[in-house]
N, CA, C and O of each residue as an XYZ file, in Angstrom:
332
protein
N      -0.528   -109.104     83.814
C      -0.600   -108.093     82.779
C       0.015   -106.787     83.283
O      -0.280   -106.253     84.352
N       0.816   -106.378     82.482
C       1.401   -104.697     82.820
C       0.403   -103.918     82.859
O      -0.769   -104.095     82.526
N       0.971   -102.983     83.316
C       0.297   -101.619     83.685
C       0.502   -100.713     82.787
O      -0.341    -99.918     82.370
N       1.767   -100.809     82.417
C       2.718   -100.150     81.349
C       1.606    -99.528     80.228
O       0.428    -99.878     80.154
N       2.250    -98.560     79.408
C       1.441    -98.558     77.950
C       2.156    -99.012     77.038
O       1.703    -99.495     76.000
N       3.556    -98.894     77.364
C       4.704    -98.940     76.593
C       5.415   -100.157     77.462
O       5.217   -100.035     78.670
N       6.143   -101.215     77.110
C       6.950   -102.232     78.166
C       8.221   -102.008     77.855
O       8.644   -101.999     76.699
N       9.023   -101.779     79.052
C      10.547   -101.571     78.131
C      10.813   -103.004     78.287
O      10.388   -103.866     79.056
N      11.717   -102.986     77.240
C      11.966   -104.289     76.804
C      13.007   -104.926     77.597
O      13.700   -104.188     78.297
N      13.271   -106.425     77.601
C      14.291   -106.899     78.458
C      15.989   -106.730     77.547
O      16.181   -107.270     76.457
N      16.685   -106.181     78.020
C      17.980   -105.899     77.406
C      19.165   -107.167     78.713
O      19.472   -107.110     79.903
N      19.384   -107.915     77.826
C      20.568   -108.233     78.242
C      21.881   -108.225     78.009
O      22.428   -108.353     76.914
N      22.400   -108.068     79.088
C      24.293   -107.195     79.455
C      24.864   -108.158     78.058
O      24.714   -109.320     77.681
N      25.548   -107.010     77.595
C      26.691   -107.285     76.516
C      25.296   -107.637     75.124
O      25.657   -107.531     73.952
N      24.155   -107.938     75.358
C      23.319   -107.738     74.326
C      23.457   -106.711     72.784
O      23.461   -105.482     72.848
N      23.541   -107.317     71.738
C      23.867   -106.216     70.608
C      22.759   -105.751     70.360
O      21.945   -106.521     69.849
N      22.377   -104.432     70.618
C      20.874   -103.774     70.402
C      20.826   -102.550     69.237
O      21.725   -101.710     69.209
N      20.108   -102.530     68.623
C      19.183   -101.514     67.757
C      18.355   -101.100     67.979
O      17.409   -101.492     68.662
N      18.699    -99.387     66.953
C      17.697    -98.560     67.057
C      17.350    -97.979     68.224
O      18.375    -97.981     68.905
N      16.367    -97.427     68.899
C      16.519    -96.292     70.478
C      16.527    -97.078     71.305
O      16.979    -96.550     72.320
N      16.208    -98.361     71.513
C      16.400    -98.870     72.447
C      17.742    -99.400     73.351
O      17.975    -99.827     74.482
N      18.611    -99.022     71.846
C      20.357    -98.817     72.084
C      21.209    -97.712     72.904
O      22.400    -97.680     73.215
N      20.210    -96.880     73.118
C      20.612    -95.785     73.828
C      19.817    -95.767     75.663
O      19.836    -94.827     76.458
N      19.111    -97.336     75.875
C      18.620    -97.304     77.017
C      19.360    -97.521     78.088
O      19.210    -96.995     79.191
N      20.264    -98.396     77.732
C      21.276    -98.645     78.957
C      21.902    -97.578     79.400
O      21.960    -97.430     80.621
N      22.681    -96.322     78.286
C      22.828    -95.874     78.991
C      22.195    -94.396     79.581
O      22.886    -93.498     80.062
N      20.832    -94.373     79.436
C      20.149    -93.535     79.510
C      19.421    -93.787     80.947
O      18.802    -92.864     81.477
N      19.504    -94.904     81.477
C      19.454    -95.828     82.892
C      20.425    -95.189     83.925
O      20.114    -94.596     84.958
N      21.906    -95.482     83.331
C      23.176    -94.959     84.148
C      22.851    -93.904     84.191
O      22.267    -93.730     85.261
N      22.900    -92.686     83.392
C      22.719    -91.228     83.159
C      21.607    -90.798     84.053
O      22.032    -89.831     84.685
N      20.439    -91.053     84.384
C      19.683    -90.512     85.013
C      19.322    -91.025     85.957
O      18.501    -90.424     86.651
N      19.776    -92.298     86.347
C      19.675    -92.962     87.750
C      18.291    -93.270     88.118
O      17.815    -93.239     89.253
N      17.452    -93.702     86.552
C      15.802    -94.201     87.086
C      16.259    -95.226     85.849
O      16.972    -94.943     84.887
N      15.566    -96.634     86.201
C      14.953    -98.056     85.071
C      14.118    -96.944     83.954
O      13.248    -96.106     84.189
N      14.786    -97.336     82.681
C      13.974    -96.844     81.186
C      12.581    -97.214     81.736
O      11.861    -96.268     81.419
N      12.045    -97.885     82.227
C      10.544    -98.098     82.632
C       9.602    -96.664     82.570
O       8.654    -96.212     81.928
N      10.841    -96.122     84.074
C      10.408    -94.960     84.561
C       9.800    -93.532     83.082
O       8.791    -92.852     82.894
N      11.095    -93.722     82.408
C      10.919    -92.887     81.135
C      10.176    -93.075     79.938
O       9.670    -92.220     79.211
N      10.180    -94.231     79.842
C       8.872    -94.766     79.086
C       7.349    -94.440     79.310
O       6.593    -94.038     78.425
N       7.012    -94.667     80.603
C       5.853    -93.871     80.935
C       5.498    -92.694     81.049
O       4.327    -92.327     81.139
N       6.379    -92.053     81.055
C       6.347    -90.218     81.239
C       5.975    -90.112     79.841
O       4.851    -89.745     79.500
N       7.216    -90.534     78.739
C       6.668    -90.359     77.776
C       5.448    -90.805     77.132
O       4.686    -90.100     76.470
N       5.371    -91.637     77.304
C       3.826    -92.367     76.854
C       2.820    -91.523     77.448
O       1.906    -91.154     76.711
N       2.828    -91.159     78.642
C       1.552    -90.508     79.370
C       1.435    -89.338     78.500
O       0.305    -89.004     78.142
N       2.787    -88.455     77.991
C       2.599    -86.942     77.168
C       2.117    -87.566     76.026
O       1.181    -86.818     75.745
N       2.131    -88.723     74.898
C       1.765    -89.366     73.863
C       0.420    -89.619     73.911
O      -0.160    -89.331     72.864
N      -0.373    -90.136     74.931
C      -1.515    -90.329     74.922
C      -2.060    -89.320     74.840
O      -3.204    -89.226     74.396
N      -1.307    -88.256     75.283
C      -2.445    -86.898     75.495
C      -2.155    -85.946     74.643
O      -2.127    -84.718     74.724
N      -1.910    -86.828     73.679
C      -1.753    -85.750     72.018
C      -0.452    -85.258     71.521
O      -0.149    -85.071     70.343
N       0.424    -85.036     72.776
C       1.391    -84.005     72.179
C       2.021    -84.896     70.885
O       2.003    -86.112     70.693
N       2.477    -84.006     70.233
C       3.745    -83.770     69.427
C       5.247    -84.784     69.396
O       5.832    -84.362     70.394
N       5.470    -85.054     69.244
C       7.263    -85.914     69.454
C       8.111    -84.736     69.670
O       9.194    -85.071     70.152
N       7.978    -83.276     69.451
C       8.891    -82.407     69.269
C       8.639    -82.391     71.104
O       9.442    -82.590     72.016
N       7.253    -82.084     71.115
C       6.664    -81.410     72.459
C       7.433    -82.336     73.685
O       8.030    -81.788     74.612
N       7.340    -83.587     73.565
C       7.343    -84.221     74.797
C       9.262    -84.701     74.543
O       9.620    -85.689     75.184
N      10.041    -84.194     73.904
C      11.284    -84.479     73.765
C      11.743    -83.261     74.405
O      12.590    -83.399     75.288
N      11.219    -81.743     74.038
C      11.281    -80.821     74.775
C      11.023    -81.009     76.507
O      11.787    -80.624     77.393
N      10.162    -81.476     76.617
C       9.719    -81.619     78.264
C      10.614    -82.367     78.715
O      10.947    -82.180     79.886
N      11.105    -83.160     78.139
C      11.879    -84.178     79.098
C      13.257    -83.635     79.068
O      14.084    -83.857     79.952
N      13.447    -82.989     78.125
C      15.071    -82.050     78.362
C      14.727    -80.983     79.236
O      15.439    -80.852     80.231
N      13.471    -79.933     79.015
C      13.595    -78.788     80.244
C      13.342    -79.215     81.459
O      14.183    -78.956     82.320
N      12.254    -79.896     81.797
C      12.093    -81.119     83.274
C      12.891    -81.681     83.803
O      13.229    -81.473     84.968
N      13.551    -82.846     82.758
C      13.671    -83.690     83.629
C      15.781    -83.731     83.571
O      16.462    -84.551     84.187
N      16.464    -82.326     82.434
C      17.810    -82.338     81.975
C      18.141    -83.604     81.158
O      19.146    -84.205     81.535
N      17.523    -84.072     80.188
C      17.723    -85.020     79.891
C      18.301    -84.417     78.600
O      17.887    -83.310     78.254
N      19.294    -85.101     77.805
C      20.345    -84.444     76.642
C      18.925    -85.274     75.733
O      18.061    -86.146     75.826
N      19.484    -84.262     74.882
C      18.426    -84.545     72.906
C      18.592    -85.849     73.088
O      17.939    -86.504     73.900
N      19.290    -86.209     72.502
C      19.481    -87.997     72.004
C      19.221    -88.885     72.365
O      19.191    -89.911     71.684
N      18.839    -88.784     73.992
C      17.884    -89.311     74.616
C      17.166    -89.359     74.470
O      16.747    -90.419     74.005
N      16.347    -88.368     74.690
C      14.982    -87.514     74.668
C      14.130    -88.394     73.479
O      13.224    -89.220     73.588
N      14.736    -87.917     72.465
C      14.288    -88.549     71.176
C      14.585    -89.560     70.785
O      14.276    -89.865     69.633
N      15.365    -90.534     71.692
C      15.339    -92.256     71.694
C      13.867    -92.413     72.210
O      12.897    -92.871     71.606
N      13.952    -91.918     73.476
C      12.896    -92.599     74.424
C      11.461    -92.515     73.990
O      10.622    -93.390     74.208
N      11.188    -91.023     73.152
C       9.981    -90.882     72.424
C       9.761    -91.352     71.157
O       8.686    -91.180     70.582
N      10.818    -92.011     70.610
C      10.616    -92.100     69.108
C      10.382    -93.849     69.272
O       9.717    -94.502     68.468
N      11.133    -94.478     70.584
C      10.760    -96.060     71.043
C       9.160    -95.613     71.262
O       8.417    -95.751     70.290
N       8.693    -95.162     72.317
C       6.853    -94.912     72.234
C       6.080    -95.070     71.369
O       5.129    -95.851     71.396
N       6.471    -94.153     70.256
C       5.929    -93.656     69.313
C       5.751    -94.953     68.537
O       4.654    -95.483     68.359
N       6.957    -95.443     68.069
C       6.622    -96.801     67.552
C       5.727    -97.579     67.926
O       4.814    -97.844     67.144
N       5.769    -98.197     69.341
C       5.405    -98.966     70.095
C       3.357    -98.937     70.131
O       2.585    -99.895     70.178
N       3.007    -97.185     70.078
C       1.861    -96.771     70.656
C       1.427    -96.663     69.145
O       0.411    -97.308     68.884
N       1.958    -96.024     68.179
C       1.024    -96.083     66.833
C       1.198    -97.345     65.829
O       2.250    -97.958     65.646
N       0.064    -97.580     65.275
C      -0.300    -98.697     64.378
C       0.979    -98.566     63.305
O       1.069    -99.343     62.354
């Protein structure tokens, strides 16, 4: 059983993907950590109430991560964590 709250999903190479999870590969290259890593950051700010605005903000002033990211990686959570 994961640990995870959120599991990133298995993407395979040349895979045709949708929706934010389309923006993981290269959001992997770009910041040089496994979407894993970013998934949990975000999830950890999700559990603890914030906002989607809030924790898209944090991860651009923290961690330099561009918008479109930001708000892939939280808006995959978000799905994932609410009913």
């Amino acid at each position: 059983m994961s640990t995870n709250r959120v599991q990133a999903p298995d993407i395979t190479p040349g895979e045709k993907i949708k929706g934010p999870a389309s923006y993981f590969p290269s959001i992997t290259e770009k910041y040089g950590e496994p979407i894993q890593h970013w998934l949990d950051i975000a999830a950890d700010e999700v559990s603890k109430g914030k906002r989607h605005s809030e924790v898209v903000t944090m991860l651009k002033e923290t961690y330099g991560m561009g918008h479109g990211h930001a708000n892939a990686v939280v808006g995959y959570v978000r799905a994932k964590l609410e009913p």
